[in-house]
Each structure stands twice: as structure tokens, then as C-alpha cells.
C-alpha positions, 0 to 999 in steps of 0.5 A, spaced: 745 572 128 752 575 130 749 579 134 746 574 138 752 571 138 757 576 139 752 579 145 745 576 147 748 569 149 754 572 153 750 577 157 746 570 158 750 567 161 754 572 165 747 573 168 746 565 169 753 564 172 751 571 176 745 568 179 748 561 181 754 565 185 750 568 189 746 562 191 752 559 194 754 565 198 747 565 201 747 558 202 754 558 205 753 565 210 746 566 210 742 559 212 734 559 213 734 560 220 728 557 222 731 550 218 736 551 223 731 552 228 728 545 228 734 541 228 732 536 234 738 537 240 738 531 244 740 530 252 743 523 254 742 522 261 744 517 267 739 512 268 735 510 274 733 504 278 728 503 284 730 500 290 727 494 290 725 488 295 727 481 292 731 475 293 738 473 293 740 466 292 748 466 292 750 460 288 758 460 286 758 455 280 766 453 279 768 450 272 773 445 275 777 437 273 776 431 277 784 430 280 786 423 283 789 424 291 796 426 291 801 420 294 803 420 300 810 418 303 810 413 307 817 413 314 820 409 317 820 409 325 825 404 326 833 402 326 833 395 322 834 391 316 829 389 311 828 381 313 822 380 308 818 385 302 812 383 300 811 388 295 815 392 289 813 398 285 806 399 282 804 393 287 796 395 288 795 394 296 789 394 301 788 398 307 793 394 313 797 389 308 803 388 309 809 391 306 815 390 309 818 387 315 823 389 319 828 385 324 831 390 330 838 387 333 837 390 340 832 387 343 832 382 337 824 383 334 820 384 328 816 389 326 812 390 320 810 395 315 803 396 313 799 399 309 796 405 312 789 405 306 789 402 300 792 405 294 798 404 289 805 404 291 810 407 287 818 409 288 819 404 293 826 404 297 827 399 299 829 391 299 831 384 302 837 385 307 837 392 306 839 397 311 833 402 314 833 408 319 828 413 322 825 418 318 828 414 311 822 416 306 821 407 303 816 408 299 809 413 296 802 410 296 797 415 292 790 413 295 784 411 291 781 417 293 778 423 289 777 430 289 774 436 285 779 442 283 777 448 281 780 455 279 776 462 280 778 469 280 781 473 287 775 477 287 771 471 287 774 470 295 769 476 297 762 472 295 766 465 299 766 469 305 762 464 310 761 459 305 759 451 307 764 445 308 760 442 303 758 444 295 754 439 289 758 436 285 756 435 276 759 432 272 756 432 265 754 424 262 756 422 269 752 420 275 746 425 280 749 430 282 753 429 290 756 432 294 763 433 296 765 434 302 771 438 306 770 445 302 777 448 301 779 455 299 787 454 297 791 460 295 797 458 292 805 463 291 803 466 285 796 468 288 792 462 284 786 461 287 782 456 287 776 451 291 777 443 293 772 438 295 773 430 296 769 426 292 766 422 297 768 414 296 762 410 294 761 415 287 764 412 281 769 417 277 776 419 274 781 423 274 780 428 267 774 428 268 771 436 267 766 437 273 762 443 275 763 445 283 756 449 285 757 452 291 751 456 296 754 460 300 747 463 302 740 466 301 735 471 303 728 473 302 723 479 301 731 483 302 732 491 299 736 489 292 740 494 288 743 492 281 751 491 282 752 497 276 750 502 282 755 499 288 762 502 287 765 496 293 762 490 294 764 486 300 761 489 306 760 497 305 759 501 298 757 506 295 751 508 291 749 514 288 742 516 290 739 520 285 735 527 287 731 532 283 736 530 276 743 530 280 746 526 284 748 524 292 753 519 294 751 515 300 755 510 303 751 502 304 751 496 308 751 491 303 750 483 304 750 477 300 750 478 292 748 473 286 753 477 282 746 480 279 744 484 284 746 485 292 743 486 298 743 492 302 742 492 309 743 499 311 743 507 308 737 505 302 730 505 303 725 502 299 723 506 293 728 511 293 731 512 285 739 510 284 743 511 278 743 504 275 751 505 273 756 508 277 758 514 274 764 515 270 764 508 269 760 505 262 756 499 262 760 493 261 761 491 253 757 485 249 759 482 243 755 483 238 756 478 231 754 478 224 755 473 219 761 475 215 758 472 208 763 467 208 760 461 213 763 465 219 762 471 223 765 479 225 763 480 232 765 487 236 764 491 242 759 494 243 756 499 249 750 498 250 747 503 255 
């Protein structure tokens, strides 16, 4: 048994701890080539599209609020004085009622002040006896009139090139859809863009009221159409990558009008012919993917999606 002890079960074990060593050196500098051989290698590539026949209906649909016309400053075009003030602030007044009359003192004559459409006065100058003179601003009168504002980006500027005097107006728990007339684009100082149309006078409606400005500016028929991923530009002229055996040729395009899907292509592409999907160097745009938090709520990321 000491013998045992003293030299059998420690040469074992020098053996066993010796065996084990050299399997790490072998695993670590001496891999199973044909293991390494197999490992599957991948190849991303750019994703193509054909160019296709379609049609293009561009439609631009601005959030916008029902705002009540502005007031407009109403001046006198006489030297005289008040002799009668049929109205005072707040009155509500009609198309052509009197406001004011005014006496002159070379010739003596009267003249009256009217109401040039109806609405509702406010900051009203002047009173029995006073004096007035051309160009004194006496009152303001905001119309009993409406209109739809709606602001978009700058860059919405490009599909509102030619676009209608006239949109569809929608007003959510309101009447039918109408159209407003007198179609304005208004860039303000500080490059706020917005759109602008009249509500017309026989439409029922209320200042705040959250509206939906849709507004067709064209539409094309059986048209060549490219996805607006592959256009590098947009408004007028672009470029696109056509692809050739695997690699990619640039080539500049005539473009039409666009639904900001799909852009039509007059000139530089025919039927058929394959098109890198996204412009190179430039990722799909991210969506937000959501997962429930296990807490009633949600997690939500970015997530490129190819």
C-alpha cells in the first residue's frame, strides 16, 4: 500500500495532468482544419430593383387648424368731425351698415362711414365730436370669414411646384370634405413654410378646429417608376445607380412628379433595367421596432432594416 501511495497514484496523476495539457496546446495552436474549413463565409450585397411601369398620383395631405380671418384696419379718407357713432367696441356689424358720420366744413356735407363686409369691430378710435383726419386708422373689423393653415417642411416646396389654387378640406367629426379655394404657399422670416386656403362662406366651421389639407398636385398613367431610395436629388434631375454585371454605373435622370414612394422617370432609364434600391452609402431609413416592457408599457429602438 505505500507503495502505492508514494509512487503509482503520483505518476498517474503527472500523466493524466500531462495528457490534459497537451489537448489545450492542440486545441489552442493546431485547430481541426477541415472544422475551420466549413465555417459558412457571408456576402452582403446592395439590393436591386427593376424599373417598372406604374402610376404616380402626387397627393400632399397637410395636418392643418381652422383659423378665423385676420382683422382688417379700416382709414379715414376725410378731414372732419364725428357728428353721430352708430357703433362701439365689440359691435357685431353687416356688410355696408353705417358706422360713423362725418361732418366736413369746406364745403359743409356729410359723409358716412360704412362697413365694408360684416364682421366684428374692435379697437375702435373714435367718438361723437371727435376730430378725424385722412389716413387715422378708426377701427379694425375681423371678417366673419375662414381659412385652413397648415405647416410643412421646406423641402415639401419641390412636390408644390405647379400645384392647384384649389385642395379638399377634412375635417374630422365635421361636414363632407369641400374644397377651399385660393391656394397659397406663405414662407415666412424665419423660413416657416406653411399652405393657406379659404374656407368657403356656406361651410359651417370654427376657429381650432384640426383640418387635413389634401392637395393633388398631379397624376400620371402607365409612367416608368423608380422607388425614391435609388434617386440621389428629386426636383427635376437626379442621379440613380444603374447596376451592370455586379457593379455600379451612375447615370443622371429626368424625373417627374413623385408620391414620396415612387418617382417618375422621364429621361436616362428604360423599362427593365436593374437599379440599386438604395443610394450607395446611404442606409435604409430606421423603423421603430416595440416590445412590451413587462410593465404595461413599451421599449422601442431603431432598427435598420435592409
Amino acid at each position: 500500500m505505500v507503495v502505492w501511495r508514494r509512487w503509482i497514484f503520483p505518476i498517474l496523476m503527472v500523466v493524466v495532468f500531462g495528457l490534459i495539457a497537451a489537448s489545450l496546446v492542440k486545441v489552442a495552436f493546431f485547430p481541426d482544419q477541415q472544422a475551420a474549413a466549413e465555417v459558412p463565409i457571408g456576402q452582403v450585397t446592395d439590393p436591386v430593383v427593376p424599373v417598372e411601369r406604374g402610376s404616380i398620383v402626387n397627393q400632399l395631405d397637410v395636418t392643418g387648424t381652422v383659423a378665423r380671418d385676420e382683422a382688417v384696419p379700416l382709414r379715414s379718407d376725410v378731414d372732419g368731425v364725428v357728428s353721430e357713432a352708430y357703433v362701439g367696441e365689440g359691435a357685431r356689424v353687416e356688410a355696408g351698415q353705417a358706422l360713423f358720420k362725418i361732418k366736413l366744413s369746406d364745403p359743409v356735407r356729410y359723409v358716412v362711414f360704412t362697413a365694408p363686409f360684416a364682421g366684428e369691430l374692435s379697437e375702435v378710435a373714435l367718438v361723437k365730436n371727435q376730430a378725424t383726419s385722412v389716413g387715422t386708422e378708426f377701427t379694425k373689423i375681423t371678417p366673419n370669414t375662414f381659412h385652413v393653415l397648415g405647416t410643412i417642411e421646406p423641402v415639401q416646396l419641390y412636390r408644390l411646384i405647379n400645384a392647384p389654387t384649389d385642395a379638399t378640406v377634412t375635417i374630422t367629426g365635421g361636414p363632407a370634405p369641400f374644397t377651399c379655394t385660393g391656394l397659397t404657399v406663405q414662407v415666412a422670416q424665419d423660413a416657416a413654410t406653411s399652405v393657406r386656403c379659404a374656407v368657403p362662406a356656406d361651410q359651417t366651421v370654427f376657429a381650432g378646429l384640426p383640418a387635413t389639407i389634401g392637395i393633388t398636385v398631379g397624376t400620371v398613367e402607365d409612367a416608368l417608376v423608380v422607388p425614391t431610395t435609388a434617386v440621389r436629388g428629386g426636383a427635376g434631375s437626379g442621379i440613380v445607380w444603374v447596376d451592370a454585371d455586379g457593379t455600379a454605373e451612375e447615370r443622371t435622370v429626368t424625373l417627374g412628379i413623385s408620391d414620396g414612394v415612387t418617382i417618375e422617370v422621364l429621361e436616362g432609364l428604360e423599362e427593365g433595367e436593374q437599379i440599386r434600391q438604395f443610394v450607395p452609402g446611404v442606409e435604409k431609413e430606421a423603423e421603430q421596432m416595440c416590445y412590451p416592457d413587462g410593465m404595461g408599457g413599451e421599449f422601442c429602438e431603431s432598427v435598420v432594416q435592409w
